[in-house]
C-alpha positions as CSV (number, residue, x, y, z in Angstrom):
1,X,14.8,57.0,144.7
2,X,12.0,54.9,146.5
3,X,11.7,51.3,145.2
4,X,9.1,49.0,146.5
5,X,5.8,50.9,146.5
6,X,3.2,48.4,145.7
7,X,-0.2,49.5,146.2
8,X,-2.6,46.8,148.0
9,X,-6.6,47.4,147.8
10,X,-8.8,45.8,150.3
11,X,-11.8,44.0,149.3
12,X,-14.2,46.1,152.1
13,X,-17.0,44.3,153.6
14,X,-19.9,44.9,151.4
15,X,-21.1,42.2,149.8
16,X,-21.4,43.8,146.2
17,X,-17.7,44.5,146.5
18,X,-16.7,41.2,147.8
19,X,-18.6,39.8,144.5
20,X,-16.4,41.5,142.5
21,X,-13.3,40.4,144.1
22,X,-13.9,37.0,144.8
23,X,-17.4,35.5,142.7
24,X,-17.2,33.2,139.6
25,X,-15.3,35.8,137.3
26,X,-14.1,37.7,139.6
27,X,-11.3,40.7,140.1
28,X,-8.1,38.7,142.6
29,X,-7.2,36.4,140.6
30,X,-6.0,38.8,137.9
31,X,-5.0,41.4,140.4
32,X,-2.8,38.7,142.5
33,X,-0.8,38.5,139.0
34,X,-0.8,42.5,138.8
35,X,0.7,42.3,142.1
36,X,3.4,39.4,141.4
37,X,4.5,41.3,138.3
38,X,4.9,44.6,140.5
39,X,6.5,42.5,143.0
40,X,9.1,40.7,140.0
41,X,9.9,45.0,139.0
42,X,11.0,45.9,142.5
43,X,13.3,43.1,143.1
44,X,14.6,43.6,139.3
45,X,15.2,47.3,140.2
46,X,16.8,46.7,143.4
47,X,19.3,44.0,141.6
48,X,20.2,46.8,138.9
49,X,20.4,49.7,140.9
50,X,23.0,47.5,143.0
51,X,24.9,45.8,140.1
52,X,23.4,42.2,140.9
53,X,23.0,39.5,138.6
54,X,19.7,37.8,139.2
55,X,18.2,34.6,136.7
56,X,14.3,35.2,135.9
57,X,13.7,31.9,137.8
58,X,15.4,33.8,141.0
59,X,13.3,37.1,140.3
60,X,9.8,35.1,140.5
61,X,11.3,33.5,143.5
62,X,11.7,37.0,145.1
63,X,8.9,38.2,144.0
64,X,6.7,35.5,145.8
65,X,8.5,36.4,148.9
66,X,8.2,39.8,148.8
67,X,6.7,42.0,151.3
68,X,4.1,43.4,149.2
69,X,2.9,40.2,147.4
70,X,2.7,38.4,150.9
71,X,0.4,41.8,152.3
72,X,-1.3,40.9,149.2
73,X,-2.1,37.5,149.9
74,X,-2.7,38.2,153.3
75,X,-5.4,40.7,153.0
76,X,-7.1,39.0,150.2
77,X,-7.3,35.2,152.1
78,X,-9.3,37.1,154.7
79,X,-11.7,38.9,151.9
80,X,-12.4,35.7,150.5
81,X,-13.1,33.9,153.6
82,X,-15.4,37.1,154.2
83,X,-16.8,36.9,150.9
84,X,-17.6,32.8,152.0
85,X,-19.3,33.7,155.0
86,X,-21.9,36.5,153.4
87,X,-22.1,34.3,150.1
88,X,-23.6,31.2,152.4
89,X,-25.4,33.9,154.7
90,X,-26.9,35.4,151.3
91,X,-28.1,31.9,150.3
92,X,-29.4,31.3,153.8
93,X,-26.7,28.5,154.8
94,X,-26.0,30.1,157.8
């Protein structure tokens, strides 16, 4: 049994697409929670599957260190600092 899979989109480079990820109501905000929760499954998986006792308060700790929700975090500070740069450029500040 594989445990861990957590799926990570990237924002692309259009500028419709960064909009939807990253403008006023945007898309990353509710998807970094997706993620977190995704994350917060694994590790509780991985403690039951080897007889590990882990708090709730320990799980979201994991969680924020895991591998995927880092990727996560990762790809999606670069999509916004994209989405910055053609946001100013599509308002002709730079």
């Amino acid at each position: 049994m594989k445990i861990g899979a957590v799926t990570i989109p990237d924002p692309g480079d259009e500028y419709h697409d960064l909009a939807a990820w990253y403008s006023g109501f945007a898309y990353a905000e509710s998807y970094r929670k997706v993620v977190l929760a995704a994350c917060r499954e694994v590790v509780r998986a991985g403690a039951v599957l080897s007889g590990q006792k882990v708090t709730e308060a320990r799980l979201d700790d994991l969680a924020r260190v895991h591998p995927s929700y880092l990727e996560y975090l990762e790809v999606h500070l670069r999509g916004r600092t994209r989405w910055e740069q053609a946001f100013l450029a599509q308002g002709g500040m730079r």
